[in-house]
N, CA, C and O of each residue as an XYZ file, in Angstrom:
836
protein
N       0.851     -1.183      0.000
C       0.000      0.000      0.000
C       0.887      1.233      0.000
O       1.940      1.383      0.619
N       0.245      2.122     -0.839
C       1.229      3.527     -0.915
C       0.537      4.523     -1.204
O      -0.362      4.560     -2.044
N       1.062      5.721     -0.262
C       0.151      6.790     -0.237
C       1.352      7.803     -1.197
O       2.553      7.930     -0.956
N       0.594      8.396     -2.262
C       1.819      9.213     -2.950
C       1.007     10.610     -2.757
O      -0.193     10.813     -2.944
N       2.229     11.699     -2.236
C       1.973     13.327     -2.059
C       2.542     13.340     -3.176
O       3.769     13.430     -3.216
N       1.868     13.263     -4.210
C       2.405     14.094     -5.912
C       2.291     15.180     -6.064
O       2.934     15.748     -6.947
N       1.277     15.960     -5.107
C       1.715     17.748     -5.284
C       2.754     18.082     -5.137
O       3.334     18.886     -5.868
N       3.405     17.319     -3.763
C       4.687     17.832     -2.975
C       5.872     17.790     -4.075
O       6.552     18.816     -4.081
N       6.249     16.786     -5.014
C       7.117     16.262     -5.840
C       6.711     16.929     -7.457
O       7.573     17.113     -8.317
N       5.470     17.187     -7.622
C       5.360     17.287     -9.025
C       6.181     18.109     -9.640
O       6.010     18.219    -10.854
N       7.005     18.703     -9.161
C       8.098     19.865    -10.140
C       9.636     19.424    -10.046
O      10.646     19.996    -10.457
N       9.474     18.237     -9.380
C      11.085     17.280     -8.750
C      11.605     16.739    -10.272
O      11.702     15.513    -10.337
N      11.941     17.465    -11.468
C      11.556     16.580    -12.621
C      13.323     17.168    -13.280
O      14.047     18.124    -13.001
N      13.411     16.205    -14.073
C      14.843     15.879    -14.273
C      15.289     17.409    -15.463
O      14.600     17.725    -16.433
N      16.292     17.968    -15.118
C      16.430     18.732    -16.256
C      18.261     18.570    -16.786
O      18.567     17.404    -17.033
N      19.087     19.320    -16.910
C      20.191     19.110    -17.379
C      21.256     20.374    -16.939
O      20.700     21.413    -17.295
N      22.163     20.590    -16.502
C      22.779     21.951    -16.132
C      24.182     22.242    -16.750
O      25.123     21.485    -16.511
N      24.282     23.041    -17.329
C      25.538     23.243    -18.183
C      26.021     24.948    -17.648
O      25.319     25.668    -16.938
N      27.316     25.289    -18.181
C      27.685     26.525    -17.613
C      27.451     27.798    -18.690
O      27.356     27.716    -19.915
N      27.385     29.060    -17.803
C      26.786     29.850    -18.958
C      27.015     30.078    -20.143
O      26.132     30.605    -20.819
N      28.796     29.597    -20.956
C      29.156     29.740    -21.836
C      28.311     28.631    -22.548
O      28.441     28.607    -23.772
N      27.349     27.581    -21.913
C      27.081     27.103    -22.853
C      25.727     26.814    -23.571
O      25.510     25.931    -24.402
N      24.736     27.880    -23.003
C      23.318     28.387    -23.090
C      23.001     28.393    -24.554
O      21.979     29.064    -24.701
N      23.378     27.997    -25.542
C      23.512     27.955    -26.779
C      22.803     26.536    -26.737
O      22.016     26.187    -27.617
N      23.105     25.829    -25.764
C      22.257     24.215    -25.601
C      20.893     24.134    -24.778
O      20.814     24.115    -23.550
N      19.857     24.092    -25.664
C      18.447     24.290    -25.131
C      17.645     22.938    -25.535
O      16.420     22.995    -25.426
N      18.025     22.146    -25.833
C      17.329     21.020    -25.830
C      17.968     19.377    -25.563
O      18.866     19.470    -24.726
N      17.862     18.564    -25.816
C      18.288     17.258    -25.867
C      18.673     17.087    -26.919
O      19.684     16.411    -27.111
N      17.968     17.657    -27.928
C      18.595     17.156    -29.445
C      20.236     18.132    -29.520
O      21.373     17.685    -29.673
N      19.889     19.214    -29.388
C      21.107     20.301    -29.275
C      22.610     19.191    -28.110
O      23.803     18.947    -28.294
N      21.971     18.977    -27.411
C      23.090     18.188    -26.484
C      23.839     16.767    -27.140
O      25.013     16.424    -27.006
N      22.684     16.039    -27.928
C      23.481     14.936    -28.505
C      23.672     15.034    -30.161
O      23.766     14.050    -30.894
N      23.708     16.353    -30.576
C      24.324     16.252    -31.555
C      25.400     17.191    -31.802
O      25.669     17.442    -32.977
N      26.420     18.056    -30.359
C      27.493     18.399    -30.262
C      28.248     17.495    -30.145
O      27.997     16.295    -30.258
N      29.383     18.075    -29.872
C      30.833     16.925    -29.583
C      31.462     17.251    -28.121
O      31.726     16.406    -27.265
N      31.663     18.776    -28.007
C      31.975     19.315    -26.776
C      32.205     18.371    -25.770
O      33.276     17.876    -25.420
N      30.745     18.127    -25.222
C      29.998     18.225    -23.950
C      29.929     16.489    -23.788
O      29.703     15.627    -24.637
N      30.213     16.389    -22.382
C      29.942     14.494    -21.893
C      29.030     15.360    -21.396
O      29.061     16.588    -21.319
N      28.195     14.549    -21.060
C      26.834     14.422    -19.957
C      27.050     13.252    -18.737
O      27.888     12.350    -18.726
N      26.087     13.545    -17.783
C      25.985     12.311    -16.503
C      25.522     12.484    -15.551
O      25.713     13.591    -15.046
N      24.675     11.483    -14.814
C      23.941     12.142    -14.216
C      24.590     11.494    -12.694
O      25.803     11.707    -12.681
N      24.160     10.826    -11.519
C      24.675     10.773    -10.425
C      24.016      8.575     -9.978
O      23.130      8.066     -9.291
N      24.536      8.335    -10.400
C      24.167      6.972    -10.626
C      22.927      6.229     -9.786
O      22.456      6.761     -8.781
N      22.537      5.196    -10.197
C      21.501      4.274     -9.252
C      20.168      5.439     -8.734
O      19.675      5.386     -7.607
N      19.666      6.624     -9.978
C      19.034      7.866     -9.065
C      17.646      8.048    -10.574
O      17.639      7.677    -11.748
N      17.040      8.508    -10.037
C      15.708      8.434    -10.349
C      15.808      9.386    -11.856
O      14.792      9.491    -12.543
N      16.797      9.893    -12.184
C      17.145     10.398    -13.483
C      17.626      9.218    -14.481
O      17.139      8.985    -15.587
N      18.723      8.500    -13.832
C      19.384      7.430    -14.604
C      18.214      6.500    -14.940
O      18.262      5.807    -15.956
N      17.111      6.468    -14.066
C      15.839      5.409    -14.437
C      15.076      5.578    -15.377
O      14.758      4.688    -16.165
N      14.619      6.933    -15.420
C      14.489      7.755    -16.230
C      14.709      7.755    -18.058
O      14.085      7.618    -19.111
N      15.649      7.934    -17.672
C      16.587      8.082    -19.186
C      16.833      6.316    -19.583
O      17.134      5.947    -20.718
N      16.649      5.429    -18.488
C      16.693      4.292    -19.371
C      15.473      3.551    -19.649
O      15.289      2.879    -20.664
N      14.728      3.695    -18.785
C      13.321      3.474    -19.648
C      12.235      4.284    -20.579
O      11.059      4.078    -20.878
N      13.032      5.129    -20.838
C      11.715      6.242    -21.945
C      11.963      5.541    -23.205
O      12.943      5.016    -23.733
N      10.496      5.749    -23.557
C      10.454      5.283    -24.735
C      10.469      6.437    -25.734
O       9.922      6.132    -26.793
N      10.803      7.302    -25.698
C      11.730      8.809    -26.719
C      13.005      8.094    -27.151
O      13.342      7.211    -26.362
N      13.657      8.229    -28.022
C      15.017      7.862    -28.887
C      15.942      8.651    -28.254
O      16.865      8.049    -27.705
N      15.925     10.028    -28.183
C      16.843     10.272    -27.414
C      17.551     10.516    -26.178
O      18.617     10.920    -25.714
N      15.933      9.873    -25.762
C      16.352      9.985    -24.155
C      17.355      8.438    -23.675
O      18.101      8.339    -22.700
N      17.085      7.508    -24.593
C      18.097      6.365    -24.189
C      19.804      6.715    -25.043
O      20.982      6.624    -24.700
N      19.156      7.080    -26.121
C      20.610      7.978    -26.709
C      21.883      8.495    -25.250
O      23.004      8.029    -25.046
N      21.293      9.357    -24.634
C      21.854     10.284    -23.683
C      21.906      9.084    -22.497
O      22.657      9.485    -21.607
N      21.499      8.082    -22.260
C      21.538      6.786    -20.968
C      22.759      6.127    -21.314
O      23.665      5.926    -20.505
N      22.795      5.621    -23.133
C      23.850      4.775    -23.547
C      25.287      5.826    -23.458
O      26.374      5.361    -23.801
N      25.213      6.742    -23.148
C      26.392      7.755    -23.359
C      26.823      8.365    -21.975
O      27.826      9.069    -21.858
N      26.019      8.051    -20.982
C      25.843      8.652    -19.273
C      27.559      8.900    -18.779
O      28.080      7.864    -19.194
N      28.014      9.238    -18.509
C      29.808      9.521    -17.729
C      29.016      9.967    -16.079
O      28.967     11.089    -15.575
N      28.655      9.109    -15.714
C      28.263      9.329    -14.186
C      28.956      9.855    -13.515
O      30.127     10.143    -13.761
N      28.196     10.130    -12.296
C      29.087     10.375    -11.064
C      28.725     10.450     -9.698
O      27.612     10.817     -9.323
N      29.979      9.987     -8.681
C      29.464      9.265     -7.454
C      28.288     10.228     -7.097
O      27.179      9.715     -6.952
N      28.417     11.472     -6.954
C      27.039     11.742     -6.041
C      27.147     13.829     -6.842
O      28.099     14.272     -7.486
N      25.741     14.680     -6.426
C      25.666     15.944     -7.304
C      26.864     16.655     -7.024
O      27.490     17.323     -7.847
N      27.217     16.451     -5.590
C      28.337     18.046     -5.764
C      29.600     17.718     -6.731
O      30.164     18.592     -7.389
N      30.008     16.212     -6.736
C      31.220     16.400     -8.000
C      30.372     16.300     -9.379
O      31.050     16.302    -10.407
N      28.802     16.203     -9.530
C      28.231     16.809    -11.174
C      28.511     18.540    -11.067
O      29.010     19.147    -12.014
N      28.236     19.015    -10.173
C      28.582     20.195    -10.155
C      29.780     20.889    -10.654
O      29.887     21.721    -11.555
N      30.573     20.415     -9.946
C      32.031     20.803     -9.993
C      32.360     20.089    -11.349
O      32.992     20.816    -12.115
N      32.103     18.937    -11.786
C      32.596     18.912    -13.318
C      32.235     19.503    -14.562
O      32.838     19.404    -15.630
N      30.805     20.356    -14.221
C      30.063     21.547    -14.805
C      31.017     22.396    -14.582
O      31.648     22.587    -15.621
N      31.490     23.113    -13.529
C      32.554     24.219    -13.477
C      33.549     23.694    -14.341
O      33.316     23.738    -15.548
N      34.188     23.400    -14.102
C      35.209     22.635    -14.508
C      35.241     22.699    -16.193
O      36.291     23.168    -16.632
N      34.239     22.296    -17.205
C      33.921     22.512    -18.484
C      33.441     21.341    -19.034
O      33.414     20.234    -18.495
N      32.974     21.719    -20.400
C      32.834     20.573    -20.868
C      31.955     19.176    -20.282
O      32.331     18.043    -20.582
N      30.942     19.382    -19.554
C      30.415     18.413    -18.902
C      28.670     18.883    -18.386
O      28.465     19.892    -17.712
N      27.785     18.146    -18.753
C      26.506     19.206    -18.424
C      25.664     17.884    -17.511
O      25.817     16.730    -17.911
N      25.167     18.044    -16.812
C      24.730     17.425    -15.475
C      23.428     17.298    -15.376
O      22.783     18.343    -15.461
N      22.854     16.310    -15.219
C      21.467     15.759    -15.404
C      20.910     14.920    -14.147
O      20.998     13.726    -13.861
N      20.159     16.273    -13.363
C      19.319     16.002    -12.100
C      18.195     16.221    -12.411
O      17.711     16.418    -13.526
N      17.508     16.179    -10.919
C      16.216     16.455    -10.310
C      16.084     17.911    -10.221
O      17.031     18.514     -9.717
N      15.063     18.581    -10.627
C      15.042     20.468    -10.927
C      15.083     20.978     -9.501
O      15.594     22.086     -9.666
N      14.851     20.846     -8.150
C      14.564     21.354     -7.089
C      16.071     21.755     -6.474
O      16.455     22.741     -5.845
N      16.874     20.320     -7.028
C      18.465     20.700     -6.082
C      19.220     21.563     -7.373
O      19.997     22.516     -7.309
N      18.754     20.944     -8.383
C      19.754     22.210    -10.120
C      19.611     23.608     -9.545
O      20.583     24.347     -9.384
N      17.984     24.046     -9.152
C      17.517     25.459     -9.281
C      17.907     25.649     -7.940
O      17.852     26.853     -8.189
N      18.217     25.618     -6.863
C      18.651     25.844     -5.304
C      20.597     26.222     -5.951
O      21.280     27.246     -5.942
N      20.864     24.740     -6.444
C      22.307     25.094     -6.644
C      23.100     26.287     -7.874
O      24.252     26.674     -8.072
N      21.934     26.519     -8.410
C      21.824     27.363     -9.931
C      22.119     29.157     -8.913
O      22.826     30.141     -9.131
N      21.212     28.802     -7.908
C      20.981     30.221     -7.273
C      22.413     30.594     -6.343
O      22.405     31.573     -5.597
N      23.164     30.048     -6.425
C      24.127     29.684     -5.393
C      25.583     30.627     -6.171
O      26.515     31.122     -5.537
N      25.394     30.658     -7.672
C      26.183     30.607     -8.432
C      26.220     31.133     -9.909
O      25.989     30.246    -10.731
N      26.455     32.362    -10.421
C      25.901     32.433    -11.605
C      26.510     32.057    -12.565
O      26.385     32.615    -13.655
N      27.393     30.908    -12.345
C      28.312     30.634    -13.607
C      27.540     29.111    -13.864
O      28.193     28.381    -14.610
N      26.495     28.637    -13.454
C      25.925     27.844    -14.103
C      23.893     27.905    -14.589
O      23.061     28.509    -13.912
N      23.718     27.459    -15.313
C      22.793     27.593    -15.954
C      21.999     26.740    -16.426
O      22.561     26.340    -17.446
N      20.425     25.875    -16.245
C      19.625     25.139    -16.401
C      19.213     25.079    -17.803
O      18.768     26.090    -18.347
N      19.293     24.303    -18.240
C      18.651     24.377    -20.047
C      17.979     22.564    -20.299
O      18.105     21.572    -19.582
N      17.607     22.667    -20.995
C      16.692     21.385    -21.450
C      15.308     21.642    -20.849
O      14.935     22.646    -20.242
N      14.713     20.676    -21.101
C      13.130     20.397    -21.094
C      13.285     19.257    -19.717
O      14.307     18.745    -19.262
N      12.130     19.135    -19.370
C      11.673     17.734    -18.443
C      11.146     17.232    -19.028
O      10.235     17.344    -19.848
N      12.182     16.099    -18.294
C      12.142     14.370    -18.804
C      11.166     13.998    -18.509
O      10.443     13.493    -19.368
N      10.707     14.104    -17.044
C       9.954     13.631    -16.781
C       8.913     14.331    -15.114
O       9.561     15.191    -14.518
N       7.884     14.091    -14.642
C       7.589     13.890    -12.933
C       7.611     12.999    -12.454
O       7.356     11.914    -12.977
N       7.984     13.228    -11.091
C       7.623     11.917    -10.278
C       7.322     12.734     -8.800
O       7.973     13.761     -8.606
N       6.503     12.362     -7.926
C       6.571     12.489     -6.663
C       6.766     11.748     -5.506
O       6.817     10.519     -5.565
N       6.859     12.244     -4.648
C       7.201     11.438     -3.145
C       6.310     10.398     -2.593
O       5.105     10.645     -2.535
N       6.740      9.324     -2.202
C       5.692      8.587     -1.462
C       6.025      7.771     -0.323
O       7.209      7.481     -0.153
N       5.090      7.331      0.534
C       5.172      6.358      1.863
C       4.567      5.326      1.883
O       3.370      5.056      1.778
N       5.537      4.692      2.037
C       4.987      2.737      1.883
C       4.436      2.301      3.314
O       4.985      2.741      4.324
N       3.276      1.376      3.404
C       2.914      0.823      4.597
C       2.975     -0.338      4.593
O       3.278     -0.504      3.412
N       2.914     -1.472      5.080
C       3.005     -2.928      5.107
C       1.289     -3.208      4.889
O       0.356     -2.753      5.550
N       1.268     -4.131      3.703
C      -0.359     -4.857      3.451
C      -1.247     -4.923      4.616
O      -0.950     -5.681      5.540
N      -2.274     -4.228      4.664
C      -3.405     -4.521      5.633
C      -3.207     -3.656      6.934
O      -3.763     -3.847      8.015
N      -2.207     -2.559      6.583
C      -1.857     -1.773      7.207
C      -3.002     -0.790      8.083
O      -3.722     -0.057      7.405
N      -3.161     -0.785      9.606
C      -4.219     -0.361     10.161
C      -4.255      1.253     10.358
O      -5.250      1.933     10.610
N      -3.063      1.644     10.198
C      -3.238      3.070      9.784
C      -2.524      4.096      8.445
O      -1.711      5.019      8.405
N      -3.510      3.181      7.241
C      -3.242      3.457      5.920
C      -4.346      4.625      5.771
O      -4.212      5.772      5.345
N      -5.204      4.114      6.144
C      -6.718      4.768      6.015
C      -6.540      6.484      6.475
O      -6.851      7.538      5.920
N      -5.722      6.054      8.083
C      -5.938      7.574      8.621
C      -4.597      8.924      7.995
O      -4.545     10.144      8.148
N      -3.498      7.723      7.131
C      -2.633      8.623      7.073
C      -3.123      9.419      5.333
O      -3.013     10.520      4.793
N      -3.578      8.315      5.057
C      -4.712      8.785      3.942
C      -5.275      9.972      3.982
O      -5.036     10.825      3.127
N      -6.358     10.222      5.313
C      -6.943     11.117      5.684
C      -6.277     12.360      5.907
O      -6.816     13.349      5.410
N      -5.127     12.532      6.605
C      -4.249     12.931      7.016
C      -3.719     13.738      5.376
O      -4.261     14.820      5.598
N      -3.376     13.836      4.639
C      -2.723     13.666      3.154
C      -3.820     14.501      2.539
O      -3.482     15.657      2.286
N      -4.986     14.186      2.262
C      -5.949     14.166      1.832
C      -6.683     16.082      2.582
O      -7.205     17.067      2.061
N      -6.351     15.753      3.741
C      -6.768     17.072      4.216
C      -5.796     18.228      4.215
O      -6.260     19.327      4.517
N      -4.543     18.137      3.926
C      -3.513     18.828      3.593
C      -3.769     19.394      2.016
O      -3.622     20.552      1.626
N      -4.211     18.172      1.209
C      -4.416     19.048     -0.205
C      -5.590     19.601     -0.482
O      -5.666     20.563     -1.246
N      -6.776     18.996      0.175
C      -8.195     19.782     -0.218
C      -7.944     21.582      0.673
O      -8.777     22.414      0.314
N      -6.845     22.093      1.760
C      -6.669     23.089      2.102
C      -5.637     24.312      1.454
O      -5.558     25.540      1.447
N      -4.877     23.068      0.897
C      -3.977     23.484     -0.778
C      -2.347     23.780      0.563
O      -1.504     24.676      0.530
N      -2.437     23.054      1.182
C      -1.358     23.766      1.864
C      -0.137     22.957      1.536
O       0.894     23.208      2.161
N      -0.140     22.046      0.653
C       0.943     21.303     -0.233
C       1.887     22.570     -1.237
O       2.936     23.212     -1.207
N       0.460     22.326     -2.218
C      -0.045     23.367     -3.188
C       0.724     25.056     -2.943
O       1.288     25.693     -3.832
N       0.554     25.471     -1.600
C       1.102     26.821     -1.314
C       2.766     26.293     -0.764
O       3.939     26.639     -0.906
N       2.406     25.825     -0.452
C       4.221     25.409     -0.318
C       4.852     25.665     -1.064
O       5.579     26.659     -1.078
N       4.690     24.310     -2.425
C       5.386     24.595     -3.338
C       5.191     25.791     -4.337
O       5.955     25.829     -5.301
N       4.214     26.797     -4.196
C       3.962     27.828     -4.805
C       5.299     28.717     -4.675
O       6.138     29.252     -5.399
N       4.914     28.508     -2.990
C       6.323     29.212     -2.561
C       8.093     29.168     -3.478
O       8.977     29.871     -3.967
N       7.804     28.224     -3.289
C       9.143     27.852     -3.680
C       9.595     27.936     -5.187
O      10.518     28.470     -5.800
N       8.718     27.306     -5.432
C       8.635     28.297     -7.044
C       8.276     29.780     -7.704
O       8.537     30.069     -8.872
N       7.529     30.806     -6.602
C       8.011     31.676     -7.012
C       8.842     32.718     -6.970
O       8.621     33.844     -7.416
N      10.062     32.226     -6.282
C      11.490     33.538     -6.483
C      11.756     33.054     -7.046
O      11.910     31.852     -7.261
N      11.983     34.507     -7.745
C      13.104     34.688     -8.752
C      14.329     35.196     -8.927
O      13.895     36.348     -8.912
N      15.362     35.336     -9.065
C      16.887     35.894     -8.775
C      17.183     36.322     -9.842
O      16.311     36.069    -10.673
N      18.598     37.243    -10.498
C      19.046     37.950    -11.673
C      19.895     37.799    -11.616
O      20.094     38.052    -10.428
N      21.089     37.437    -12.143
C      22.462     36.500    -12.343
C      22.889     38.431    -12.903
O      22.039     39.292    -13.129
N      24.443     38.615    -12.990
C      23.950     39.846    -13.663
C      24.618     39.461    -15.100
O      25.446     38.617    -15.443
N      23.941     40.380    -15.720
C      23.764     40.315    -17.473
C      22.805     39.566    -17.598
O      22.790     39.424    -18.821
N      21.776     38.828    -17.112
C      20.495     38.261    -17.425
C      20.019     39.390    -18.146
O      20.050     39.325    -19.375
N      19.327     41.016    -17.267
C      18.598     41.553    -18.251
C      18.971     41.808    -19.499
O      18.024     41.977    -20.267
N      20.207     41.905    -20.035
C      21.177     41.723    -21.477
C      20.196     40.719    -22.391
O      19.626     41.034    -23.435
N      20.149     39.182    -21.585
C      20.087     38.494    -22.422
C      18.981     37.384    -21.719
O      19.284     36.588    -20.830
N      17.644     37.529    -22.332
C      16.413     37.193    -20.460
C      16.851     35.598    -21.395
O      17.049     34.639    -20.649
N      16.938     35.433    -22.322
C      17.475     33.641    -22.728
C      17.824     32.919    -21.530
O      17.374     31.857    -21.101
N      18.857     33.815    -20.993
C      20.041     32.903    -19.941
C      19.395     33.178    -18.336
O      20.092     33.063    -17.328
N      17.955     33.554    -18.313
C      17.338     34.057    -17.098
C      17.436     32.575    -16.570
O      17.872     31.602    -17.185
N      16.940     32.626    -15.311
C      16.358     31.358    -14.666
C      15.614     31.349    -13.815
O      15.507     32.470    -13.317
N      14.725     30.271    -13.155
C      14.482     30.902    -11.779
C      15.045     29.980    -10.823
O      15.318     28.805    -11.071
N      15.231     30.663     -9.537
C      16.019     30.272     -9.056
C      15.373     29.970     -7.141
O      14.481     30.765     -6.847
N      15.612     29.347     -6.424
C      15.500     29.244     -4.898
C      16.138     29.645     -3.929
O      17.320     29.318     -3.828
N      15.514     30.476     -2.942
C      16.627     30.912     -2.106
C      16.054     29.973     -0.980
O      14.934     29.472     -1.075
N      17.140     29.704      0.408
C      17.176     28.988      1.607
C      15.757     29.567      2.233
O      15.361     29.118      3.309
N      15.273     30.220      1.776
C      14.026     30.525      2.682
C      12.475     29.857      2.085
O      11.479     29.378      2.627
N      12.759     30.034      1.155
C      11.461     29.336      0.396
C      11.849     27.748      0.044
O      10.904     27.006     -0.223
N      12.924     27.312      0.036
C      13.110     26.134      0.498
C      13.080     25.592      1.327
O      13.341     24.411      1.098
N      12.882     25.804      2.316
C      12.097     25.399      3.595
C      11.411     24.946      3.693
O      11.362     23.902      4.343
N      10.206     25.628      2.928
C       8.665     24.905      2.823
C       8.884     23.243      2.563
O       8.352     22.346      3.218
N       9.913     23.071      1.303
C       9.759     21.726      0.963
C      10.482     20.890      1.963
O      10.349     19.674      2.105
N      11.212     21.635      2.595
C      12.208     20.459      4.121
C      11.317     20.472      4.638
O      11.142     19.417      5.248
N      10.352     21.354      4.781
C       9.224     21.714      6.070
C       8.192     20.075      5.829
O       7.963     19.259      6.722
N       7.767     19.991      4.494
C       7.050     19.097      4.391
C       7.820     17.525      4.147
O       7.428     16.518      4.736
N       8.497     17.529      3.577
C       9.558     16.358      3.512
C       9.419     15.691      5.031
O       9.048     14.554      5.324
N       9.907     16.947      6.029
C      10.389     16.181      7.160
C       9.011     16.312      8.537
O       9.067     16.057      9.740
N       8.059     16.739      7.803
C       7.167     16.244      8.620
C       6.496     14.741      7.826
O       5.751     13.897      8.323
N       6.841     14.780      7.004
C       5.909     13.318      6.006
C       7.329     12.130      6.936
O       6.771     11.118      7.361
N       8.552     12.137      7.187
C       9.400     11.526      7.676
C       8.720     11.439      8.694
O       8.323     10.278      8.793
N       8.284     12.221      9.722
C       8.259     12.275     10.828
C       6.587     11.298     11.453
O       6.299     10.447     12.295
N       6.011     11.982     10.571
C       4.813     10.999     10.573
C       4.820      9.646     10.555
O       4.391      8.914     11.447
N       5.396      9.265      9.354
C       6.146      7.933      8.943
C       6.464      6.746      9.771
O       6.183      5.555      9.637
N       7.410      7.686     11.041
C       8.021      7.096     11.778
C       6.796      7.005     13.076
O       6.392      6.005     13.670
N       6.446      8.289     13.221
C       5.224      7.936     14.380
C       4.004      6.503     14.168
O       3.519      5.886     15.117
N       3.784      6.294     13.061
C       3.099      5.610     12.683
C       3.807      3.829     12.551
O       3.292      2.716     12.661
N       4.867      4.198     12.335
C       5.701      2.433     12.319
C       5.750      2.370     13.826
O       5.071      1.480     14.338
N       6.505      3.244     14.700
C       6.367      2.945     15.848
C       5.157      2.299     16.534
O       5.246      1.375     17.343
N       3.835      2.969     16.068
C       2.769      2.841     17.120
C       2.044      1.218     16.301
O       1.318      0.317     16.718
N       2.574      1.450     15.268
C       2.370     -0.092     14.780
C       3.199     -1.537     15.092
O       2.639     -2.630     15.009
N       4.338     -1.401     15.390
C       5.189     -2.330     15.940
C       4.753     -2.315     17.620
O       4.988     -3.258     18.376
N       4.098     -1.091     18.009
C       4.046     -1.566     19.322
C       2.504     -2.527     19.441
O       2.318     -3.519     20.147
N       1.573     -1.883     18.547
C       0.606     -2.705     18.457
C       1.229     -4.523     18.160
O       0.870     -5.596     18.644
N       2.052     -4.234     17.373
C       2.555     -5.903     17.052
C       2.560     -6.565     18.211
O       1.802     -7.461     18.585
N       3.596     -5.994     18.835
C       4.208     -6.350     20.365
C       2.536     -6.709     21.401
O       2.251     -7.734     22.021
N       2.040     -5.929     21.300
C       0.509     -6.125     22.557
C      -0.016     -7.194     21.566
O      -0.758     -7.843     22.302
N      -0.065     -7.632     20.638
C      -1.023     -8.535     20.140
C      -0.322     -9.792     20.226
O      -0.904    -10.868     20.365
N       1.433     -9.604     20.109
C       2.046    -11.040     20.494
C       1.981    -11.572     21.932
O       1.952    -12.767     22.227
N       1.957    -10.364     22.940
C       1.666    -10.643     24.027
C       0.320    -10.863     24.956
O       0.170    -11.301     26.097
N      -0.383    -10.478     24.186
C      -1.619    -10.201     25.106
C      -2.811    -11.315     23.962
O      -3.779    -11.896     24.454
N      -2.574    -11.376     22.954
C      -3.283    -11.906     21.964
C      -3.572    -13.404     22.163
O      -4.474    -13.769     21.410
N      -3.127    -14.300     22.877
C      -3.291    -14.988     22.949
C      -3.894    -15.649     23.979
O      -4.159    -16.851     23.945
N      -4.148    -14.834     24.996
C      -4.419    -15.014     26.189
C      -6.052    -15.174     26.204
O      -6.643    -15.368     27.266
């Protein structure tokens, strides 16, 4: 059983990050038919899954060609570095985009996906965390979260020169919202396995009696 917050995640969607000299690259097709540029994304990660099961041509194109890497901050740094354009999840690109104006977001999304919490079959409080979920989005307070967070915007300078190379970008404050909800959906999570293992425990003990 699985309860998925797809509001919370729906903008978590894979894009590509290259440095400003190289904003001239606005699509996927533009990326695999230079020579320049390796691509890669951060291995065993919901991009690499991504790119190997689409059924688009060039999205497995860009999978069979991947130059990975152990984890984002060295995709980052091999973006600085040159010659190398980096293929994440849009929430940590646009946080780390804002950090820095020598890099720059280009391509389309691959794809969405959102967050979810698994319960064990026949799970006795699926129903209420359901409820729970359910009353968070009919109040839109998912919804305003991520509003939040998506709408600052930042100005790299020479953007107004050239609004092509604009972006938008996240600052530590409106990112919050999404730790805010992340780590109460953790937190729940855990309240709920607990009070279920202890139920286990009273029913091994007392259940038989």
């Amino acid at each position: 059983a699985v309860v998925s917050t797809q509001s919370t995640g729906a903008n978590l969607a894979a894009f590509f990050t290259v440095t400003r000299m190289k904003v001239g690259i606005k699509n996927v097709e533009d990326l695999l038919e230079q020579t320049k540029l390796t691509w890669g994304t951060v291995s065993s990660t919901n991009p690499e899954t991504l790119l190997q099961g689409s059924e688009k041509e060039e999205y497995r194109q860009l999978y069979d060609k991947l130059d990975n890497v152990e984890n984002a901050t060295r995709g980052f740094d091999r973006v600085k570095q040159g010659n190398y354009a980096f293929i994440y999840e849009s929430a940590l690109l646009e946080f780390t985009v804002q950090q820095t104006c020598d890099l720059v977001i280009a391509g389309e999304k691959f794809s969405k996906f959102g967050f979810a919490f698994g319960f064990p079959p026949n799970s006795p409080y699926l129903d209420l965390f359901n409820n729970v979920i359910l009353q968070y989005r009919e109040k839109n307070e998912l919804d305003k979260d991520w509003e939040k967070i998506k709408g600052s915007q930042m100005s790299c300078e020479g953007d107004e020169a050239d609004s092509s190379q604009s972006t938008s970008k996240l600052d530590m404050k409106n990112l919050s919202g999404l730790f805010t909800v992340i780590a109460l959906g953790i937190v729940t999570s855990f309240m709920f396995l607990i009070a279920e293992y202890t139920f286990a425990c009273f029913e091994d003990v007392y259940g038989n009696e």
